[in-house]
PDB file as gemmi writes it, atoms N, CA and C in Angstrom:
CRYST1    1.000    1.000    1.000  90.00  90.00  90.00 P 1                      
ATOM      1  N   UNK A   1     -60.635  19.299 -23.788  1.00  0.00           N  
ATOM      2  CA  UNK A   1     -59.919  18.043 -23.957  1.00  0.00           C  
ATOM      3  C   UNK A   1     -59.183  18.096 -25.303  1.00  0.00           C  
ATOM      4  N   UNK A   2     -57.918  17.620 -25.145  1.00  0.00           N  
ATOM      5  CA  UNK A   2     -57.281  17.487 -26.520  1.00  0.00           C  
ATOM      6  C   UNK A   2     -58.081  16.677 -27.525  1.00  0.00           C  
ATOM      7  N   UNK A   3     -57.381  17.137 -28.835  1.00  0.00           N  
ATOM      8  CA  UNK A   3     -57.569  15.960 -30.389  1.00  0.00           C  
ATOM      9  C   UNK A   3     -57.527  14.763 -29.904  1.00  0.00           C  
ATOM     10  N   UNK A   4     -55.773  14.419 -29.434  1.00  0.00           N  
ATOM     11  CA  UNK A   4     -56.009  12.952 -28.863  1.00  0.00           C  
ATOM     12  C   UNK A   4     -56.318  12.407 -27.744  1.00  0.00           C  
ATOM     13  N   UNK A   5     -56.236  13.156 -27.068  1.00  0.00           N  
ATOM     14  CA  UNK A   5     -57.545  12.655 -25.941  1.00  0.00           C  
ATOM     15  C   UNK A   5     -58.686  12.106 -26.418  1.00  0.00           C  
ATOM     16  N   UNK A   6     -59.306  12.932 -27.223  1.00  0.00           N  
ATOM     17  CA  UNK A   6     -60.593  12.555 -27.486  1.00  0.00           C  
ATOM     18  C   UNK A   6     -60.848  11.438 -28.394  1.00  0.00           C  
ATOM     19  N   UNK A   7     -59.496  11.381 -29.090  1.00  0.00           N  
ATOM     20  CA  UNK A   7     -59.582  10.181 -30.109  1.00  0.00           C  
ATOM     21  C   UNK A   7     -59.174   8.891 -29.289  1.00  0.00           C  
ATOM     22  N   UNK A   8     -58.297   9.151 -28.322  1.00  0.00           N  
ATOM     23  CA  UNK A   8     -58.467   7.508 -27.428  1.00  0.00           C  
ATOM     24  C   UNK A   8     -59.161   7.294 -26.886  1.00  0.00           C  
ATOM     25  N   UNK A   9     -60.121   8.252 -26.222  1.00  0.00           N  
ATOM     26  CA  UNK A   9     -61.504   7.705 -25.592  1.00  0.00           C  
ATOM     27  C   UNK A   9     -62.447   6.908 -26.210  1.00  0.00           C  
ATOM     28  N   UNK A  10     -62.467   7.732 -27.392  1.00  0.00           N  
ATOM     29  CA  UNK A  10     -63.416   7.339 -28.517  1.00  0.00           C  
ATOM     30  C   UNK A  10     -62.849   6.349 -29.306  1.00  0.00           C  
ATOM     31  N   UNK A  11     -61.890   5.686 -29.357  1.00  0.00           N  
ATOM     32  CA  UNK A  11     -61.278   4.578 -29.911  1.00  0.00           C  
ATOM     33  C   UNK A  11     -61.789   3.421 -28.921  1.00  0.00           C  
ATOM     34  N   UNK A  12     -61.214   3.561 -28.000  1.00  0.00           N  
ATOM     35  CA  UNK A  12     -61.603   2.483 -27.351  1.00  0.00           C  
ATOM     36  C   UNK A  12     -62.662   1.938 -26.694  1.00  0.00           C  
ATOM     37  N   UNK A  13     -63.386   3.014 -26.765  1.00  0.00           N  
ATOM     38  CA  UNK A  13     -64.729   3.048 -26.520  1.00  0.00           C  
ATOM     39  C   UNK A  13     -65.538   2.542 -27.539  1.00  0.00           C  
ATOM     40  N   UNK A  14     -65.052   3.186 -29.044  1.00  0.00           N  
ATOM     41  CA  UNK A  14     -65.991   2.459 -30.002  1.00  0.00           C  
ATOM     42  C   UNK A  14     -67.068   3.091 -30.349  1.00  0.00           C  
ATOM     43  N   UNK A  15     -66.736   4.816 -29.760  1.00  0.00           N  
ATOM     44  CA  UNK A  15     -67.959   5.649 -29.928  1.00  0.00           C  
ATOM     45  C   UNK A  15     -67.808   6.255 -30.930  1.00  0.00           C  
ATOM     46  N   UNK A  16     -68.407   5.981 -32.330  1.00  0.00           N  
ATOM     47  CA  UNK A  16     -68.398   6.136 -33.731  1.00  0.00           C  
ATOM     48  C   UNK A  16     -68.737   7.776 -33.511  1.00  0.00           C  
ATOM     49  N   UNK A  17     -69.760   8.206 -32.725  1.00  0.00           N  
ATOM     50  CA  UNK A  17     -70.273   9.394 -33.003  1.00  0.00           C  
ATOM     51  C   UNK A  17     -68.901  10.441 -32.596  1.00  0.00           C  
ATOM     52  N   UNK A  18     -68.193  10.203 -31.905  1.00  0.00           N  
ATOM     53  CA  UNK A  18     -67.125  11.149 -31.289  1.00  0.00           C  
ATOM     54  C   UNK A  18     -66.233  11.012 -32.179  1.00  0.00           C  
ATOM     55  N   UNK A  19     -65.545   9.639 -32.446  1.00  0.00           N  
ATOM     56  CA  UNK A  19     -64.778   9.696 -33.609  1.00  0.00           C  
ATOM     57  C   UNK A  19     -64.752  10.312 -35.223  1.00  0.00           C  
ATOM     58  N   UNK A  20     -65.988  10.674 -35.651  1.00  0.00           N  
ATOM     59  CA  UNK A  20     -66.708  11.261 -36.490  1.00  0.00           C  
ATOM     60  C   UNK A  20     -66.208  12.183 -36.754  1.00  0.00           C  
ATOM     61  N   UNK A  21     -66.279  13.281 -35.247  1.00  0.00           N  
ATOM     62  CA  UNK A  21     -66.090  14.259 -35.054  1.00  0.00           C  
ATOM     63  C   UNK A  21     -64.269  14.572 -35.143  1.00  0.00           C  
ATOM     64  N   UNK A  22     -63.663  13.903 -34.655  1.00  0.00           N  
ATOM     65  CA  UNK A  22     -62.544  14.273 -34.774  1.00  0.00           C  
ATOM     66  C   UNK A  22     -61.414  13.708 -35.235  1.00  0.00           C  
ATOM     67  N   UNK A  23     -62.503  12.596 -36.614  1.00  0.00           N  
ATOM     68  CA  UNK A  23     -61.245  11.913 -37.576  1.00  0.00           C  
ATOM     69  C   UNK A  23     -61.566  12.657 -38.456  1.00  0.00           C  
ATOM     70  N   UNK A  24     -60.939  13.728 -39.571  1.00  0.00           N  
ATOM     71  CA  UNK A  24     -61.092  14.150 -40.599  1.00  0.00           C  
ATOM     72  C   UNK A  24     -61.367  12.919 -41.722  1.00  0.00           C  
ATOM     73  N   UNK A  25     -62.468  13.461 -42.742  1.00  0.00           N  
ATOM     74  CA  UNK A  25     -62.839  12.755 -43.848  1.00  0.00           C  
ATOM     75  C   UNK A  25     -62.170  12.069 -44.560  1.00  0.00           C  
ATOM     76  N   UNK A  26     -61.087  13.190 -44.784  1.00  0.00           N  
ATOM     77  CA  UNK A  26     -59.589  12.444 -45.402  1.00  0.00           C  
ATOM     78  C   UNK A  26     -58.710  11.925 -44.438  1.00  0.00           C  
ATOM     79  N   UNK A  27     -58.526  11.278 -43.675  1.00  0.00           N  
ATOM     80  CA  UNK A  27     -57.423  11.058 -43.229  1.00  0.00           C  
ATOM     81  C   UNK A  27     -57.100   9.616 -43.701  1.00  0.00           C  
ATOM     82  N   UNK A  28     -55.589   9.992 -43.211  1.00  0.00           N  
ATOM     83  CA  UNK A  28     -54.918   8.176 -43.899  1.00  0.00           C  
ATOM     84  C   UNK A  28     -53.993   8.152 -43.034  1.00  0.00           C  
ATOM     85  N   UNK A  29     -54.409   6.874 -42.452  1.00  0.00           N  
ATOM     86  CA  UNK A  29     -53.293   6.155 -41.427  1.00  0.00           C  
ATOM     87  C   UNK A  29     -52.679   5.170 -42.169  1.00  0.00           C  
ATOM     88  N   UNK A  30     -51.025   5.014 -41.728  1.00  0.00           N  
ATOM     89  CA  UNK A  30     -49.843   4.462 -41.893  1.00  0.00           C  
ATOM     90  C   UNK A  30     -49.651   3.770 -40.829  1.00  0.00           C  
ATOM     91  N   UNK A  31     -50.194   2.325 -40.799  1.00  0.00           N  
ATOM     92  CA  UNK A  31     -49.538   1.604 -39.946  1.00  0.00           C  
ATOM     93  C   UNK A  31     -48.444   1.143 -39.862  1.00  0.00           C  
ATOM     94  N   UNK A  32     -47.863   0.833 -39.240  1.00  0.00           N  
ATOM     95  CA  UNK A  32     -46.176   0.186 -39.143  1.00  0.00           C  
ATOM     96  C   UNK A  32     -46.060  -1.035 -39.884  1.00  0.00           C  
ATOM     97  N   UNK A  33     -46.976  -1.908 -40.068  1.00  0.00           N  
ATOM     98  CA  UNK A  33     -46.835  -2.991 -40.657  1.00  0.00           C  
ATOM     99  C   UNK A  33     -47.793  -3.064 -41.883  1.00  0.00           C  
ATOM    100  N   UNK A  34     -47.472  -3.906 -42.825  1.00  0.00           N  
ATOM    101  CA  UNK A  34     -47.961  -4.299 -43.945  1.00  0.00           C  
ATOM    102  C   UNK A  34     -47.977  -3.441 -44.892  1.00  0.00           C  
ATOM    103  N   UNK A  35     -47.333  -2.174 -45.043  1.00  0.00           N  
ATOM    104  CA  UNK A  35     -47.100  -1.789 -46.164  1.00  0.00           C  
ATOM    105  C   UNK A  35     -48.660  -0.737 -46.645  1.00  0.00           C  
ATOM    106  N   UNK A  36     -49.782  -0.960 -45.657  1.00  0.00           N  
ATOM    107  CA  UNK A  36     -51.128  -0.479 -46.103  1.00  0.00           C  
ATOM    108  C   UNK A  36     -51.763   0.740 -45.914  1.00  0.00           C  
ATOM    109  N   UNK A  37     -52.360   1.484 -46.302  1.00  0.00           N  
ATOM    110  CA  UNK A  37     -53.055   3.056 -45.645  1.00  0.00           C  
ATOM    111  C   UNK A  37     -54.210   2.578 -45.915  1.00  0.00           C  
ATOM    112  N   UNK A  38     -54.444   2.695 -43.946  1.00  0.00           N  
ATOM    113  CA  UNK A  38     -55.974   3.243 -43.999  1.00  0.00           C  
ATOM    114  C   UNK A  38     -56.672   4.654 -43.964  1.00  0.00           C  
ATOM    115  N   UNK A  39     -58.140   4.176 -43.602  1.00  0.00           N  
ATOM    116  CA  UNK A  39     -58.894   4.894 -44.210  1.00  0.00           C  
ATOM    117  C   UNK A  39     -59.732   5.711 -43.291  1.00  0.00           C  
ATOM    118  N   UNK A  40     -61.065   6.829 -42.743  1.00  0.00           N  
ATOM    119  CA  UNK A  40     -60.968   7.076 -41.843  1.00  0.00           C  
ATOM    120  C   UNK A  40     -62.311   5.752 -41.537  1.00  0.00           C  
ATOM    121  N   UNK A  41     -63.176   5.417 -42.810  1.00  0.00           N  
ATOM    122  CA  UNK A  41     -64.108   4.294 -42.649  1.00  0.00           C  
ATOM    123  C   UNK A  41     -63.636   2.752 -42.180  1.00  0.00           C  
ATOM    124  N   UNK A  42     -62.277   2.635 -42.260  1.00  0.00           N  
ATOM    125  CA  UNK A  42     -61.121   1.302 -41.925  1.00  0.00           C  
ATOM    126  C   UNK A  42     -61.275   1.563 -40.102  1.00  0.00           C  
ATOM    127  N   UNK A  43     -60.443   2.947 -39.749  1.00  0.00           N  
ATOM    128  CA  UNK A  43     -60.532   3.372 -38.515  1.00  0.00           C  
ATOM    129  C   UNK A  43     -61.866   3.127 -37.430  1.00  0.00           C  
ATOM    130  N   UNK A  44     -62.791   3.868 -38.092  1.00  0.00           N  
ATOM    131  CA  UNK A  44     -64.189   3.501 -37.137  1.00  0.00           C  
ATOM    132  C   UNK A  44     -64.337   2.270 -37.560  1.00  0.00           C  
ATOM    133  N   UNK A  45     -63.981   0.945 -38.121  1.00  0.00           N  
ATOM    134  CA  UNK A  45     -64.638  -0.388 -38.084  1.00  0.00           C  
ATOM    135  C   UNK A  45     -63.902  -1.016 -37.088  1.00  0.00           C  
ATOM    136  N   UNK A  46     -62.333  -0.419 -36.858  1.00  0.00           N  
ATOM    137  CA  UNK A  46     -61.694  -1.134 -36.133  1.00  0.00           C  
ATOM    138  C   UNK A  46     -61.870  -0.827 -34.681  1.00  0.00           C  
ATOM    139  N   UNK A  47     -62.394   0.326 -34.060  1.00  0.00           N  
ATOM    140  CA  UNK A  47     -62.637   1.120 -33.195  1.00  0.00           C  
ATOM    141  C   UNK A  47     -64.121   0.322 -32.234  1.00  0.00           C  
ATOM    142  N   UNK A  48     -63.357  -0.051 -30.915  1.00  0.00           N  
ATOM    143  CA  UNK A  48     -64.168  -0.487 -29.967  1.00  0.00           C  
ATOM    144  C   UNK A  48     -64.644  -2.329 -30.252  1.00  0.00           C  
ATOM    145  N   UNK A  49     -63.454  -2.963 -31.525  1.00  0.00           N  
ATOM    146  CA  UNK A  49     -64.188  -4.096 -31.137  1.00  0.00           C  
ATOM    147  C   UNK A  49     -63.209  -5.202 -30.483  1.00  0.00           C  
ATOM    148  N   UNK A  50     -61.853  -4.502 -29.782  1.00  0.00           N  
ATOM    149  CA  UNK A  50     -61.211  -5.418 -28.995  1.00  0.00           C  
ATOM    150  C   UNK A  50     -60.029  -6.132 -29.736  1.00  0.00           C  
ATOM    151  N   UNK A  51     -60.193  -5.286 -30.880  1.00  0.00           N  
ATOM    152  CA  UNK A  51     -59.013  -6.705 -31.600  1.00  0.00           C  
ATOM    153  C   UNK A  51     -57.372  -5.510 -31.343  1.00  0.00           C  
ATOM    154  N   UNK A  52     -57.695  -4.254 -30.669  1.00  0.00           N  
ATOM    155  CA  UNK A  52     -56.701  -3.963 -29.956  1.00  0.00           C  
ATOM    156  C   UNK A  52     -56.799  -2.959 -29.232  1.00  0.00           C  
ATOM    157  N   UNK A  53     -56.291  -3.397 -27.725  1.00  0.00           N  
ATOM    158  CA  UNK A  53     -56.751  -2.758 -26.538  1.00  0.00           C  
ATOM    159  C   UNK A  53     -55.137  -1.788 -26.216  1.00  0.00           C  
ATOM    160  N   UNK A  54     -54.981  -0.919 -25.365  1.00  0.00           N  
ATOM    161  CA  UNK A  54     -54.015  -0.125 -25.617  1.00  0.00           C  
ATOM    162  C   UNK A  54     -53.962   0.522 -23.826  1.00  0.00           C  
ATOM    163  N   UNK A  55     -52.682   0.595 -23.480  1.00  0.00           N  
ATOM    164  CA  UNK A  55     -52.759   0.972 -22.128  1.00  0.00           C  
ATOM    165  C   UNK A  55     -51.545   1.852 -22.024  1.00  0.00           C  
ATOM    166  N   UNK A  56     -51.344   2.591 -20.780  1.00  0.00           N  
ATOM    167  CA  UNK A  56     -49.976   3.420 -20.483  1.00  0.00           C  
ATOM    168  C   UNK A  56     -49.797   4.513 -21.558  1.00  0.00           C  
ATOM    169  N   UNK A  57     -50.866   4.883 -22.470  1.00  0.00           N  
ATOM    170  CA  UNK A  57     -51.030   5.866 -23.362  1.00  0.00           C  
ATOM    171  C   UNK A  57     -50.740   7.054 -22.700  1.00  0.00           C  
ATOM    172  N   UNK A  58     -49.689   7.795 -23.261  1.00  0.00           N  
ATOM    173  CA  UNK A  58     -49.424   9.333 -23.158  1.00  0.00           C  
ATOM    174  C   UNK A  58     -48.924  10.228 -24.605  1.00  0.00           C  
ATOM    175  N   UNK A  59     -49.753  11.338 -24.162  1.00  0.00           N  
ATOM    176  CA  UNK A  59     -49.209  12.371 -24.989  1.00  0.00           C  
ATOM    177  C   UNK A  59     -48.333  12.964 -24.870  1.00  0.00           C  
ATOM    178  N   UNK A  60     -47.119  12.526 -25.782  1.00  0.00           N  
ATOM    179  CA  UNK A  60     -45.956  13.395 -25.665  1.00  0.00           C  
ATOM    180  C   UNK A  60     -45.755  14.718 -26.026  1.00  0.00           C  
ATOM    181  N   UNK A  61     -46.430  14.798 -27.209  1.00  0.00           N  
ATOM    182  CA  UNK A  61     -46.619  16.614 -27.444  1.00  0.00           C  
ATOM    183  C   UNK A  61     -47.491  16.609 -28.439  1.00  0.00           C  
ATOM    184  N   UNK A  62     -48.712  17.539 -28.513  1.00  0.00           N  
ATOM    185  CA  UNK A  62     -49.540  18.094 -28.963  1.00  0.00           C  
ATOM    186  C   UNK A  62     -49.893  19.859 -29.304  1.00  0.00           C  
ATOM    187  N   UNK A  63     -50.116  20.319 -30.408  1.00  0.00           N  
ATOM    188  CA  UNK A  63     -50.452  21.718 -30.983  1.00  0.00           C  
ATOM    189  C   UNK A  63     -51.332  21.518 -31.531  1.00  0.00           C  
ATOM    190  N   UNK A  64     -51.597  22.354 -32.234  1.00  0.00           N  
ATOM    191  CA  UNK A  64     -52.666  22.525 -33.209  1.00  0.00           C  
ATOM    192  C   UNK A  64     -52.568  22.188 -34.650  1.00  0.00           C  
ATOM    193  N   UNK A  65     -51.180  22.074 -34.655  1.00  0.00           N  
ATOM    194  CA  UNK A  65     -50.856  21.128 -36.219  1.00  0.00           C  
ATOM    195  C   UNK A  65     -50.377  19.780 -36.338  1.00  0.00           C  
ATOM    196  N   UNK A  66     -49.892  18.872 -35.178  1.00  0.00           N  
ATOM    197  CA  UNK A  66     -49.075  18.070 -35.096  1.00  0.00           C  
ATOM    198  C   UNK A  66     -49.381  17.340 -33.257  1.00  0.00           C  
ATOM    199  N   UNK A  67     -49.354  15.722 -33.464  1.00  0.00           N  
ATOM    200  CA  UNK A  67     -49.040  15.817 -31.863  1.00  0.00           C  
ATOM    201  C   UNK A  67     -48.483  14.336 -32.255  1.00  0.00           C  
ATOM    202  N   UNK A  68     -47.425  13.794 -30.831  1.00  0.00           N  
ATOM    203  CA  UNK A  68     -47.267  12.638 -30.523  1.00  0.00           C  
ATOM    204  C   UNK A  68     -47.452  11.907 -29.724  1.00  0.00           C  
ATOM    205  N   UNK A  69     -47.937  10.742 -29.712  1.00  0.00           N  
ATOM    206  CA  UNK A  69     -48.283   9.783 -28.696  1.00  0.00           C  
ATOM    207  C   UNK A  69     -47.787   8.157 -28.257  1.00  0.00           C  
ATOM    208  N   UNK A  70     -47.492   8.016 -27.203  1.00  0.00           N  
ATOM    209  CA  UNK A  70     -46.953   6.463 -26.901  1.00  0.00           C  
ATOM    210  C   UNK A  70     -47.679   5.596 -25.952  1.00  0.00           C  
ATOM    211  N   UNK A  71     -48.127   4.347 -26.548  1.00  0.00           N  
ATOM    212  CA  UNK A  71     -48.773   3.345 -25.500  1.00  0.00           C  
ATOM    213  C   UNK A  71     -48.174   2.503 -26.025  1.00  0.00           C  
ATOM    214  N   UNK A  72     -48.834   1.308 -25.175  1.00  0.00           N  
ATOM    215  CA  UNK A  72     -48.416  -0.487 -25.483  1.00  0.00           C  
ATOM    216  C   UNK A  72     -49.813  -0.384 -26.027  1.00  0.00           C  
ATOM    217  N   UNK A  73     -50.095  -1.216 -26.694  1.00  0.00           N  
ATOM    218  CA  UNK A  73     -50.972  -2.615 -27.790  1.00  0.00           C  
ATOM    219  C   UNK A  73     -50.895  -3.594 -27.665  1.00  0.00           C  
ATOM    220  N   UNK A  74     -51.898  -3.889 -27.090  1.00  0.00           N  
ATOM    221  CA  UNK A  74     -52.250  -5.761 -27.243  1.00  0.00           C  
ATOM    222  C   UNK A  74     -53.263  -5.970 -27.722  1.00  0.00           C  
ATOM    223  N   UNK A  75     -53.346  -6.960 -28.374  1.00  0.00           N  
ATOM    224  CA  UNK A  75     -53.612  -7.785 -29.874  1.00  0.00           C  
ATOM    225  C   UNK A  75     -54.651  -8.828 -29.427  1.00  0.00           C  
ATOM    226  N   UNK A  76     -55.806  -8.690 -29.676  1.00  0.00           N  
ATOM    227  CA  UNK A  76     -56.880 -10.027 -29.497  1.00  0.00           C  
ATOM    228  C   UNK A  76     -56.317 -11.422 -30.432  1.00  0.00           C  
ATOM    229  N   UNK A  77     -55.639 -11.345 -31.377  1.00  0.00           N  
ATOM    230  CA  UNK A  77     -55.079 -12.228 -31.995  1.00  0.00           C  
ATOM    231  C   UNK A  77     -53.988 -12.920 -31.614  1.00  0.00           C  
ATOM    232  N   UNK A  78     -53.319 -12.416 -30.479  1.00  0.00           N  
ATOM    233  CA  UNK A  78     -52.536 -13.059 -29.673  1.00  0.00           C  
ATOM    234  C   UNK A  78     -50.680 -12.763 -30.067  1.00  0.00           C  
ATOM    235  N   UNK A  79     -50.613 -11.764 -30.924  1.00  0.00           N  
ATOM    236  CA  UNK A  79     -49.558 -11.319 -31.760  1.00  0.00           C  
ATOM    237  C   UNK A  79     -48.811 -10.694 -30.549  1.00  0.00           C  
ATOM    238  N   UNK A  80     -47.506 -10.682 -30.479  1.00  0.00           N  
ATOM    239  CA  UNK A  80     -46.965 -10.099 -29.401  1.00  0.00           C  
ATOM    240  C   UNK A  80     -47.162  -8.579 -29.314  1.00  0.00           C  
ATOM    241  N   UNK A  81     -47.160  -8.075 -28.163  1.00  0.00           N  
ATOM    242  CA  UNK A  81     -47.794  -6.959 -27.835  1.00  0.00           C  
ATOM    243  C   UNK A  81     -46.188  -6.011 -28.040  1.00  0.00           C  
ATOM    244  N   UNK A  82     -46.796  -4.824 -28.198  1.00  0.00           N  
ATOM    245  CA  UNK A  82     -46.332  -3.872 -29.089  1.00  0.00           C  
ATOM    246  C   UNK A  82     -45.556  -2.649 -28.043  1.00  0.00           C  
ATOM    247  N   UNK A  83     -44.819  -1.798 -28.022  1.00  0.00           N  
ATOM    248  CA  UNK A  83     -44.754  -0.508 -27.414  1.00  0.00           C  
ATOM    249  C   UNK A  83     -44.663   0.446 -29.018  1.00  0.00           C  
ATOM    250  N   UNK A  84     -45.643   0.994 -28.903  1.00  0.00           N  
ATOM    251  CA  UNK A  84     -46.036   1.919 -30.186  1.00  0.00           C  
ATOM    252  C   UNK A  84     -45.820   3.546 -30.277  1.00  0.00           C  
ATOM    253  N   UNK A  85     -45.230   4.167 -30.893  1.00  0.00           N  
ATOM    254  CA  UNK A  85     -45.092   5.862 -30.889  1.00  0.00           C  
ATOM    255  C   UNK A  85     -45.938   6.029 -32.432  1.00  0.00           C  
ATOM    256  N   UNK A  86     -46.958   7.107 -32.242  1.00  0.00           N  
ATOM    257  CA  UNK A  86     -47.840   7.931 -33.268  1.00  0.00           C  
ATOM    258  C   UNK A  86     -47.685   9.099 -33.484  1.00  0.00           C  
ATOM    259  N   UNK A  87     -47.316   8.978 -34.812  1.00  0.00           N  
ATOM    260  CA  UNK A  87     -47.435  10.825 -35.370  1.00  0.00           C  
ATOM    261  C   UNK A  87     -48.849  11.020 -35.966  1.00  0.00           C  
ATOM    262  N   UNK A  88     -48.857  12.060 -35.909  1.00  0.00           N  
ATOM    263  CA  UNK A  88     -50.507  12.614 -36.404  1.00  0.00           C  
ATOM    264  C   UNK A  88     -50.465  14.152 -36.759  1.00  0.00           C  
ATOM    265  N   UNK A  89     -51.131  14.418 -37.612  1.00  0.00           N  
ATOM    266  CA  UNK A  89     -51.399  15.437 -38.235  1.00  0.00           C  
ATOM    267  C   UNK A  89     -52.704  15.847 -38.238  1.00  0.00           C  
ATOM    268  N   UNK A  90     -52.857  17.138 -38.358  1.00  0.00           N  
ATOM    269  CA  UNK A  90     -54.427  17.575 -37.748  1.00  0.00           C  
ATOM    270  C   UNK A  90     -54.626  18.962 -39.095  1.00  0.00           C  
ATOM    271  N   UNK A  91     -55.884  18.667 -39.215  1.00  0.00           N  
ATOM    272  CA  UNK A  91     -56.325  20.017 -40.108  1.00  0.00           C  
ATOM    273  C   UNK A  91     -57.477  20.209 -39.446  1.00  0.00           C  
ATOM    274  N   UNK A  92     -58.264  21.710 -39.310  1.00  0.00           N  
ATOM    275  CA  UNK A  92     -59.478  21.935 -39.143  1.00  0.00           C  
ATOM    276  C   UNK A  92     -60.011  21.492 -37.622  1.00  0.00           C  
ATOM    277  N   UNK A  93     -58.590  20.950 -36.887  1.00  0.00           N  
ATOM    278  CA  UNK A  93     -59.317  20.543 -35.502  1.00  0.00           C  
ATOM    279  C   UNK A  93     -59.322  18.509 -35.394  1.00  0.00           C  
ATOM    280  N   UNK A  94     -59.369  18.159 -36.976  1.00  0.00           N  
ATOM    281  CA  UNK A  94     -59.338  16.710 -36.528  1.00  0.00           C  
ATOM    282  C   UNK A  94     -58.009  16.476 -37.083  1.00  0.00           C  
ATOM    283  N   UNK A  95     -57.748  15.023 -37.167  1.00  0.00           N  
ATOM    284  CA  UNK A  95     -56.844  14.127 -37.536  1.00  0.00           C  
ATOM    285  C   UNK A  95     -56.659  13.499 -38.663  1.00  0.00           C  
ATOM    286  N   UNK A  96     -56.091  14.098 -39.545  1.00  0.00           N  
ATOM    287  CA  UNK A  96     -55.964  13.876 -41.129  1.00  0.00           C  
ATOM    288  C   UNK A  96     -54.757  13.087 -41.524  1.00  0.00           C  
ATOM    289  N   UNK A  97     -53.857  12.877 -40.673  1.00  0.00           N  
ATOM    290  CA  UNK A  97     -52.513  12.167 -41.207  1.00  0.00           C  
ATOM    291  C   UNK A  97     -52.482  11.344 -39.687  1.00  0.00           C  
ATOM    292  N   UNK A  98     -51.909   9.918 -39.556  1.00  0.00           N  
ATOM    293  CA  UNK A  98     -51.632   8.530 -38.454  1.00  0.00           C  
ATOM    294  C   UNK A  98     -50.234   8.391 -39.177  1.00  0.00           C  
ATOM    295  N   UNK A  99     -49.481   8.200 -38.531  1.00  0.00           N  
ATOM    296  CA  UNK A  99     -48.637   7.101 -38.772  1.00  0.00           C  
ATOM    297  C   UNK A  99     -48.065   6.694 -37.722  1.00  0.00           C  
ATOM    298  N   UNK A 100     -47.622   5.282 -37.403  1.00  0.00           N  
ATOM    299  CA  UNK A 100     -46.806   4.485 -36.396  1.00  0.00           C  
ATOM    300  C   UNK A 100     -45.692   3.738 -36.856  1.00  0.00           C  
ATOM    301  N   UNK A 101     -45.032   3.651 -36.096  1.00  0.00           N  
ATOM    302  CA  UNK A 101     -43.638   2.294 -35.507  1.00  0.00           C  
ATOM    303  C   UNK A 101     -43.652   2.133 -34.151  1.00  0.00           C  
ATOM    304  N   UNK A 102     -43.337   0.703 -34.077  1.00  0.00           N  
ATOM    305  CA  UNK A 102     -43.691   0.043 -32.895  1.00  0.00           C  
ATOM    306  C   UNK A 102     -42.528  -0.834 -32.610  1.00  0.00           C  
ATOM    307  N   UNK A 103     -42.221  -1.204 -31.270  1.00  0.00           N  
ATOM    308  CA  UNK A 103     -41.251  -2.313 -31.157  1.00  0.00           C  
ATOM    309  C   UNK A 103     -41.881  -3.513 -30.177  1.00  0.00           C  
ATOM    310  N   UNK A 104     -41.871  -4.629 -30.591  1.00  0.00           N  
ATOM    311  CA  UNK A 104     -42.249  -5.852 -29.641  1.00  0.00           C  
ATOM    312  C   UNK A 104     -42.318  -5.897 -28.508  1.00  0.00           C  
ATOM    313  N   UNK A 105     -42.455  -6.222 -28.075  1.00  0.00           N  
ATOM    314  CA  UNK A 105     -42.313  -6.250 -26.138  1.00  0.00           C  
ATOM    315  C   UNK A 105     -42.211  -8.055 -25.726  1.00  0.00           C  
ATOM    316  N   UNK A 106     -41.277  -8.752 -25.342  1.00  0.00           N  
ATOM    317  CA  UNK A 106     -41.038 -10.052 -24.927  1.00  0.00           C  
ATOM    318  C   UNK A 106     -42.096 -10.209 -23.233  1.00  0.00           C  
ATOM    319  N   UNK A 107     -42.447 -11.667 -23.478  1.00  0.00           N  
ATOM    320  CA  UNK A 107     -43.382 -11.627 -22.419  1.00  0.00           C  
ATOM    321  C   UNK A 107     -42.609 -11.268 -20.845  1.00  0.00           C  
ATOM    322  N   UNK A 108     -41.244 -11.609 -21.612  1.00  0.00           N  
ATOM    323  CA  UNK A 108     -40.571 -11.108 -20.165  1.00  0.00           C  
ATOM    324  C   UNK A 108     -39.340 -10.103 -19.566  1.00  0.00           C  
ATOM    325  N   UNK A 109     -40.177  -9.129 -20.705  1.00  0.00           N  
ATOM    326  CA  UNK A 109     -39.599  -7.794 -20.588  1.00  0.00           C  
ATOM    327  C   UNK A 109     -39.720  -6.925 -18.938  1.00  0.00           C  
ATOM    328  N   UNK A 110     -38.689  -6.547 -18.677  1.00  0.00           N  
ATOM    329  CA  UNK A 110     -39.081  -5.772 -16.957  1.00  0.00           C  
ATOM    330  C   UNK A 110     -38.507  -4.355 -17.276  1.00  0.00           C  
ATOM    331  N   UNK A 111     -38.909  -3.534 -16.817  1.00  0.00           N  
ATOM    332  CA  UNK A 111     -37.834  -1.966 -16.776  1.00  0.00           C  
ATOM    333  C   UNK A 111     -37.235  -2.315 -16.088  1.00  0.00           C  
ATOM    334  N   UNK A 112     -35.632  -1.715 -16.343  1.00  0.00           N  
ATOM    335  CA  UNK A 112     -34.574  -1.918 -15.720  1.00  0.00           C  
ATOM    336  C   UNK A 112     -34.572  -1.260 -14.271  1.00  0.00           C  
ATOM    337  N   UNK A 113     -34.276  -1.828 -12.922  1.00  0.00           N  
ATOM    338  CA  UNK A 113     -34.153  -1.140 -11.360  1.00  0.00           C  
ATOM    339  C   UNK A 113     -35.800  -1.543 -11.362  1.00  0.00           C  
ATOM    340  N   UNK A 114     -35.925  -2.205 -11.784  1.00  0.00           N  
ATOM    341  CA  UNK A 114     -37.621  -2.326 -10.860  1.00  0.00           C  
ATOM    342  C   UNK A 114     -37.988  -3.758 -10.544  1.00  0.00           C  
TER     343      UNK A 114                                                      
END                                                                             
């Protein structure tokens, strides 16, 4: 199973012990908003408690140094839900560098022809 495979299972799952394994010690995520870097101890607190659930997740490309990924995000806080792309950086097998940008999604967004 891939890096991020295993890190969305284990994200949303909330399974600290897996995430462990394949968030590097150092890593620092760049969220899209607020200007803040987290941490990999920020990461496992936020991991599995619903305050954001994530669907239509795919890996766009993944190696052994680098991968990218795109889902939607929705927000237990009720914040409009997100379509999100992740860069990530990997040393040693885990995930040492996050960063995202995201664009809104209107509640009454449709793909176009459908």
């Amino acid at each position: 199973m891939s890096i991020l495979q295993q890190y969305e299972i284990a994200f949303q799952s909330g399974d600290k012990d897996a995430l462990d394994h394949v968030i590097h010690n150092d890593c620092k995520f760049h969220p899209h908003v607020g200007g803040m870097v987290m941490s990999k101890s920020d990461i496992m607190a936020f991991a599995g408690t619903g305050a954001v659930r994530t669907e239509s997740h795919r890996i766009l490309f993944e190696n052994d140094e680098v991968g990218v990924a795109h889902s939607i995000a929705h927000f237990a806080n009720g914040s409009t839900s997100e379509a999100v792309l992740a860069f990530y950086r990997f040393k040693d097998g885990q995930i040492i560098h996050v960063e995202t940008g995201a664009t809104p999604i209107s509640d009454d967004y449709t793909v176009i022809g459908q």
